[in-house]
N, C-alpha and C positions, 0 to 999 in steps of 0.2 A: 303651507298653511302656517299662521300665527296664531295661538292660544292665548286666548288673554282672560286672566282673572284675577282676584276673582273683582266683580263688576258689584255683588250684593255682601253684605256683613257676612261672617262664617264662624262656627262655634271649631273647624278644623284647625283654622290658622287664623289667631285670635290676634297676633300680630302685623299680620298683612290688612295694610288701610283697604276698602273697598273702593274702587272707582267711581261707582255710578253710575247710571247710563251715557250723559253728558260726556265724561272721559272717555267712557269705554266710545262713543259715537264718533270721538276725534283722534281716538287712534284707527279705528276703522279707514277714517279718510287718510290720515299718512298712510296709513298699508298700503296706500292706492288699490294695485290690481290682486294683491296677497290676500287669499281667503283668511277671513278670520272668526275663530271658533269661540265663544263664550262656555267659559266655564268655572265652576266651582257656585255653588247653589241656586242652579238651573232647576226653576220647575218649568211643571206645563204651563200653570199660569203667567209666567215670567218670557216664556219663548218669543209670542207678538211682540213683547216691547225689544228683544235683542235685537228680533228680525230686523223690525223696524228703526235700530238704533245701526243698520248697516252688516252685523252679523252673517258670514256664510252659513251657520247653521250653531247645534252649542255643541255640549261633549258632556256628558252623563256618567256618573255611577253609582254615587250613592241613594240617589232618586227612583234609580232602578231596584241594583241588586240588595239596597237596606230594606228592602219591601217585603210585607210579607205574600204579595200577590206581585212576580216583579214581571208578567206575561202582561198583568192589568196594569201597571204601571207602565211598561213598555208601549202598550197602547194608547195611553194618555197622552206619551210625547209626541207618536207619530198623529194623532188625530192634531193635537198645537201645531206641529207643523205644517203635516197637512190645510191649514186649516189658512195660512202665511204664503203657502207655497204651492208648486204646482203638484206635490206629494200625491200619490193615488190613497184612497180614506179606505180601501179592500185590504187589511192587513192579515189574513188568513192564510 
């Protein structure tokens, strides 16, 4: 797997440029057959356009555990996924 981020602006690491989707989409294709993970401020609502920008999936944490429901939060990602992918939407 190749982790690449971050892809969006970030208050964590205020000196790393962000890629953009564009970027982050042509390093996907050099990766060739290399799953590659999006990460560093991954929402739900942001998931479709990684997927879509070539993405194996992203890599989460603050989105989860800075939650103060991070069970409801968890479920946000996998229903976006879900939702991209062939994910089962039964998270129970």
């Amino acid at each position: 797997y190749l982790v690449v981020g971050p892809v969006y602006p970030t208050t964590s690491k205020p000196d790393a440029e962000p890629l953009g989707l564009e970027r982050f989409a042509r390093l996907v294709e050099v990766a060739g057959a290399i799953p590659v993970l999006a990460i560093v401020c991954v929402t739900p609502d942001r998931v479709a356009e990684l997927i879509g920008a070539g993405a194996y999936g992203v890599s989460v944490r603050s989105g989860i555990v800075a939650q103060d429901d991070s069970e409801a939060a968890t479920a946000r990602y996998l229903e976006a996924l879900a939702a991209v992918s062939e994910l089962p939407t039964d998270h129970t």
